[in-house]
C-alpha positions as CSV (number, residue, x, y, z in Angstrom):
1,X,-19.7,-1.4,-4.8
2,X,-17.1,-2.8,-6.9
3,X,-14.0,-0.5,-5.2
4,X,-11.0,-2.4,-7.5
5,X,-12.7,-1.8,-11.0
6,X,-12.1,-5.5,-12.3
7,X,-15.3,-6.6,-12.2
8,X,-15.7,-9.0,-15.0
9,X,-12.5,-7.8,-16.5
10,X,-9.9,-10.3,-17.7
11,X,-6.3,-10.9,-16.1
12,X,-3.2,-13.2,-17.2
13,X,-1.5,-14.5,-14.3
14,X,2.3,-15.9,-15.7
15,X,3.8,-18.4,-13.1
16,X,0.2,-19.3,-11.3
17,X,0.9,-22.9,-10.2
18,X,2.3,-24.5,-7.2
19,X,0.5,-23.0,-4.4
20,X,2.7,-19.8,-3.3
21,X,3.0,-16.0,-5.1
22,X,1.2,-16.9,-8.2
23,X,-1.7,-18.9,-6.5
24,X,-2.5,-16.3,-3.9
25,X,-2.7,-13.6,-7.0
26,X,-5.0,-15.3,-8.9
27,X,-7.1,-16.4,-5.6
28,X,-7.4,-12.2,-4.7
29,X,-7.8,-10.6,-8.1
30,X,-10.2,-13.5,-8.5
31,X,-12.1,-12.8,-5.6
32,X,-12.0,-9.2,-6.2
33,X,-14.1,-10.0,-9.7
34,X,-11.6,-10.1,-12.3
35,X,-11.4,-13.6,-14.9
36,X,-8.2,-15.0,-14.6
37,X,-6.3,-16.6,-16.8
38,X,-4.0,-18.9,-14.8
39,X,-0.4,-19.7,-17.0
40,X,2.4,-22.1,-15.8
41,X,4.7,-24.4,-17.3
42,X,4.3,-27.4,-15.0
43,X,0.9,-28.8,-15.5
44,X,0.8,-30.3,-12.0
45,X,1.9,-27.0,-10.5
46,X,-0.6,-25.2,-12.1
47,X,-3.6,-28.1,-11.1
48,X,-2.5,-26.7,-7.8
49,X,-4.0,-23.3,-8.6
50,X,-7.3,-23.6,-11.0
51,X,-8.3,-26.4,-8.2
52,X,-8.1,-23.6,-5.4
53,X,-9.7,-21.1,-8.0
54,X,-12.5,-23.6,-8.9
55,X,-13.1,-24.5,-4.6
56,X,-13.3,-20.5,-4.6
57,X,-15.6,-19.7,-7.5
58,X,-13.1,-18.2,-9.7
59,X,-14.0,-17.6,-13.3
60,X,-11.0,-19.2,-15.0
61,X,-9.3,-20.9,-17.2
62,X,-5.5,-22.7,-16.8
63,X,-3.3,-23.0,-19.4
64,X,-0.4,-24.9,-19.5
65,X,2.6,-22.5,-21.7
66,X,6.1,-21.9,-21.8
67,X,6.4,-17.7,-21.0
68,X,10.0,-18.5,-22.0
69,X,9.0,-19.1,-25.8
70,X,7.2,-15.9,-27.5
71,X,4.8,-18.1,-29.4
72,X,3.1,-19.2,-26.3
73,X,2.0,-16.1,-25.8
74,X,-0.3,-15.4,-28.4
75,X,-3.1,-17.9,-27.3
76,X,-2.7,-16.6,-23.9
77,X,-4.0,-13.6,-24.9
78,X,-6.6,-14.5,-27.0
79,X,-8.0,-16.9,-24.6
80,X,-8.5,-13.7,-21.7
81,X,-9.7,-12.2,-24.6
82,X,-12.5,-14.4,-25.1
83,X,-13.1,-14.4,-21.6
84,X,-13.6,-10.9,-21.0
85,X,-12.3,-7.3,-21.7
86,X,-8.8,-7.4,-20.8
87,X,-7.4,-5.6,-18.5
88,X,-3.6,-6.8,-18.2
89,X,-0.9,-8.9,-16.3
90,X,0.7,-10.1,-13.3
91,X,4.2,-11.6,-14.2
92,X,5.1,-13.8,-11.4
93,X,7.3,-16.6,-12.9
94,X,10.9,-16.6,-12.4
95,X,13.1,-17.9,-9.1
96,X,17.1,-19.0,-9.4
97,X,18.3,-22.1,-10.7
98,X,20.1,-24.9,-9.1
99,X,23.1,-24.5,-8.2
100,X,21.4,-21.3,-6.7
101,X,24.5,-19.9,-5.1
102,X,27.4,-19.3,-7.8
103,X,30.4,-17.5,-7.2
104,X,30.5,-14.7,-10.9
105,X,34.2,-15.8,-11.4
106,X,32.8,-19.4,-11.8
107,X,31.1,-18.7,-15.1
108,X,28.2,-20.7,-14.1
109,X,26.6,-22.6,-16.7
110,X,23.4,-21.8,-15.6
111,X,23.7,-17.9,-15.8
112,X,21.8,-17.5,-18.9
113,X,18.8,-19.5,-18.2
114,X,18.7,-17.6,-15.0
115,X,18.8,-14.8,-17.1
116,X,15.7,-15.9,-19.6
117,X,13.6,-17.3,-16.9
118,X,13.8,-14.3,-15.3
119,X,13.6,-11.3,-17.5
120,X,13.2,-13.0,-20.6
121,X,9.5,-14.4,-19.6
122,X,9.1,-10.9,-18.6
123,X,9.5,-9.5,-21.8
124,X,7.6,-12.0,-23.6
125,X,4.4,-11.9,-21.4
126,X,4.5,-7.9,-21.3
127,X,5.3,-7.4,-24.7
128,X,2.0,-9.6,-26.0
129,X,-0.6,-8.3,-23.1
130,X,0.5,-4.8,-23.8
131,X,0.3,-5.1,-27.3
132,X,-3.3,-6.3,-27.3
133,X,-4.0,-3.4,-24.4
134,X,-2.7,-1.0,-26.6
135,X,-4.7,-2.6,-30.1
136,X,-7.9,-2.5,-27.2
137,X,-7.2,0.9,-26.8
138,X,-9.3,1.1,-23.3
139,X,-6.3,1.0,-20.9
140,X,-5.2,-1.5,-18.4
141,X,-2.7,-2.3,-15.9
142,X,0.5,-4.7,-15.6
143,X,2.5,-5.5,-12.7
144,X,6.1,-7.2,-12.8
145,X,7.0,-9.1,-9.8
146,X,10.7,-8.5,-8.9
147,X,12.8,-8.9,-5.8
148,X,14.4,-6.2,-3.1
149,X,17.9,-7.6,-4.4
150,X,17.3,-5.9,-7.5
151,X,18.0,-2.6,-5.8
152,X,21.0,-3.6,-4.2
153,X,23.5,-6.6,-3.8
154,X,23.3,-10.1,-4.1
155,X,26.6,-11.6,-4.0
156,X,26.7,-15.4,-5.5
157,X,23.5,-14.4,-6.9
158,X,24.4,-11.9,-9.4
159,X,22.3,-13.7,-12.2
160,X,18.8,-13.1,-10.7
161,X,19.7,-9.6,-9.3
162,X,20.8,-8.6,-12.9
163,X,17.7,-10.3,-14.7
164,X,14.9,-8.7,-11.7
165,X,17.0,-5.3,-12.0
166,X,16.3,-5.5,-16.1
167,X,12.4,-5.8,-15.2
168,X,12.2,-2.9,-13.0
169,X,14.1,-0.9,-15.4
170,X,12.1,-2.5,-18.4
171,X,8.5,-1.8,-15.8
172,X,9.6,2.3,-15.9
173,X,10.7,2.1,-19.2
174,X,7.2,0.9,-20.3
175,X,5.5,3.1,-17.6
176,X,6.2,6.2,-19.8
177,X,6.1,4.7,-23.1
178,X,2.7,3.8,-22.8
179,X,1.4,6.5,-20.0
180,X,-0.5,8.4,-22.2
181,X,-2.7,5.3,-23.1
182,X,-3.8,5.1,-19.7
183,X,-1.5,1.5,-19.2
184,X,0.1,1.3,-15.9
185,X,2.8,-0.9,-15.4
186,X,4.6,-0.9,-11.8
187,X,6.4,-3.8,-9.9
188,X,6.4,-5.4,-6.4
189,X,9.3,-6.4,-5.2
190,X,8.8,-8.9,-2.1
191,X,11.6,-9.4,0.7
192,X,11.9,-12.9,2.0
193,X,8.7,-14.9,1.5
194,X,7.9,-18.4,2.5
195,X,6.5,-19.9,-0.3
196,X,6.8,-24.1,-1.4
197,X,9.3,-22.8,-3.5
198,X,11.4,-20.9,-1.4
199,X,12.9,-24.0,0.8
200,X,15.0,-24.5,-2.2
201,X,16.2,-21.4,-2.8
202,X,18.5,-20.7,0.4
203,X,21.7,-20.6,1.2
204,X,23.6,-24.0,2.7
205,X,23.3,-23.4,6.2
206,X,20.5,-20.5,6.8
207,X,18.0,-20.9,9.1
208,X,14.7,-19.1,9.9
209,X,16.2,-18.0,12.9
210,X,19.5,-16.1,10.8
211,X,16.8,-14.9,7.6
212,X,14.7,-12.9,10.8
213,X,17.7,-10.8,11.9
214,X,18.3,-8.8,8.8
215,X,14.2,-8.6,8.7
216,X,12.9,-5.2,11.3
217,X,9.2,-7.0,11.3
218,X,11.2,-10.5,12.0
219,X,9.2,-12.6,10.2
220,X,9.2,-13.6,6.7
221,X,6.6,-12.8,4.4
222,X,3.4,-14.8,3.1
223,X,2.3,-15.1,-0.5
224,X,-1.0,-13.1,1.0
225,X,1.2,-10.4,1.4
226,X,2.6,-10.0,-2.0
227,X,-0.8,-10.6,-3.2
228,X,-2.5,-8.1,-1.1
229,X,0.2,-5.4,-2.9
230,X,-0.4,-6.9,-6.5
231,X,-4.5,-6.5,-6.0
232,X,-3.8,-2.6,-5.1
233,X,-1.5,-1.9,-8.0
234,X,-3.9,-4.0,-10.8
235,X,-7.3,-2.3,-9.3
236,X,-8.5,1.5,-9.7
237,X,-7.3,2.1,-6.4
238,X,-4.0,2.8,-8.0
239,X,-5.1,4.3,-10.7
240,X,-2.6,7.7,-10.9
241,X,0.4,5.3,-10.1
242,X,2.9,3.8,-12.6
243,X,6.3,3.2,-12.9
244,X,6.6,2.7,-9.4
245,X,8.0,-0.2,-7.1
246,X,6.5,-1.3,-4.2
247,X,8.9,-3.1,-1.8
248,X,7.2,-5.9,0.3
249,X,9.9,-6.8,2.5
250,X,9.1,-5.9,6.2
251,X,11.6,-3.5,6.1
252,X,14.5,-5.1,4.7
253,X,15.1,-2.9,2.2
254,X,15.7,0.2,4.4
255,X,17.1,-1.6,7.1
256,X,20.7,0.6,7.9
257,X,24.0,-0.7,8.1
258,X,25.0,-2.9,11.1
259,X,28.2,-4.1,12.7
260,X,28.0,-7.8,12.2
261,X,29.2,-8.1,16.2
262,X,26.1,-7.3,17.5
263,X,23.7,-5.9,15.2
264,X,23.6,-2.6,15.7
265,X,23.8,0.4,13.6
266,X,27.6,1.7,13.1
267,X,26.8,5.2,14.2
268,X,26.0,4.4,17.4
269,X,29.3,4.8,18.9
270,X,28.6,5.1,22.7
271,X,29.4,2.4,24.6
272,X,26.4,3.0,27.2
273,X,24.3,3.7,24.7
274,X,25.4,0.5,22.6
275,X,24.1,-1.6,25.9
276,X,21.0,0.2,26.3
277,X,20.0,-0.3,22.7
278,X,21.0,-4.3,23.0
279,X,18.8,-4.8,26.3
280,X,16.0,-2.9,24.9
């Protein structure tokens, strides 16, 4: 019994290579019976994913395109069109740029790139899948990855909050545009996920050790994870939710305030209490 509806169906995957969020979606919608079509911009990245789709029986093909240029797009599309109905997208590419950490003031030279890896992809990608979805006129599903720092703050990181924050308003904004044509479009937003990638991407100074304290599962996230969400929001099984964002964060994103002494939450003003909670 085919329980996610993407049997045979065919799925664009932008930001597949290199082993980490990417990879693991294509590896589970793949396994789940959907065609993937497996985008990224470095071609040894992206050998990195149709290899592990190949080793798993994956019908696929790999295409090497820059989401960042809207041309690229076009034979994208086409090609999950020719390799079955399509049925949407995952948009997965994105990340910071080095120097990662930039104080706003700074005007950091690298702020608009951030910007059009980021949200600009995003555009491009959704724009030419949903505009086929809608032509196909059968439906179909898309699914933005974002980040849980688009709903808050990320000092020093402004660039990548701003351009995630544009997709999840861009994901709702779409979610009701095209609702009535039976197109979902919802994002997960993931917490702090080890990934190849995500060595780079921290702080001077952090450690596993500091990340886990701000985390209430205290442990960082796999690519599984994230994938595990993506499969539920592109199958049937979500198929009365849109415009939605799923947080996949172990809790980060609800965690309350705490007092940076000892980690506990500031309304807990009773001494005794206070050491209880600390032993515990």
């Amino acid at each position: 019994m085919d329980i996610w509806g993407l049997e045979g169906k065919s799925v664009v995957v932008v930001g597949a290579g290199g082993g980490g969020i990417g990879t693991a979606v294509c590896r589970h919608l793949g396994r789940a019976g959907a065609h993937i079509v497996a985008v990224d911009i470095d071609a040894e990245k992206l050998a990195v994913c149709t290899d592990a789709l190949a080793a798993a029986g994956v019908t696929h093909v790999g295409m090497v395109a820059d989401g960042r240029q809207r041309a690229a797009l076009g034979p994208v599309v086409d090609a999950a069109c020719d390799l079955g109905p399509i049925h949407g997208c995952v948009q997965v590419a994105g990340g910071m740029w080095p120097p990662q950490w930039a104080p706003f003031a700074s005007e950091d030279p690298h702020f608009d790139e951030v910007m059009d890896l980021n949200f600009g992809v995003t555009v491009n990608t959704v724009r030419a899948v949903g505009r086929r979805l809608v032509e196909q006129g059968q439906g179909g599903a898309i699914v933005n990855i974002a980040t849980v720092s688009a709903l808050n703050a990320m000092p020093y990181g402004s660039a990548y909050a701003a351009a995630k924050a544009a997709v999840l308003s861009l994901t709702r904004s779409l979610a009701v545009e095209w609702g009535a044509r039976d197109i979902r479009v919802n994002a997960v937003a993931p917490g702090s996920i080890a990934t190849p990638k995500s060595a780079s991407n921290r702080r001077p100074g952090d450690t596993d050790g500091t990340d886990l304290e701000v985390i209430p599962m205290r442990r960082r996230g796999t690519s599984d994870d994230i994938a595990s969400a993506v499969l539920f929001m592109m199958s049937d099984l979500a198929a009365y939710v849109t415009g939605q964002v799923l947080c996949v964060d172990g809790g980060t994103s609800v965690r309350p305030t705490v007092n940076d002494r000892d980690e506990l939450p500031v309304f807990v003003h009773n001494e005794e209490l206070r050491a209880r909670l600390r032993d515990w």
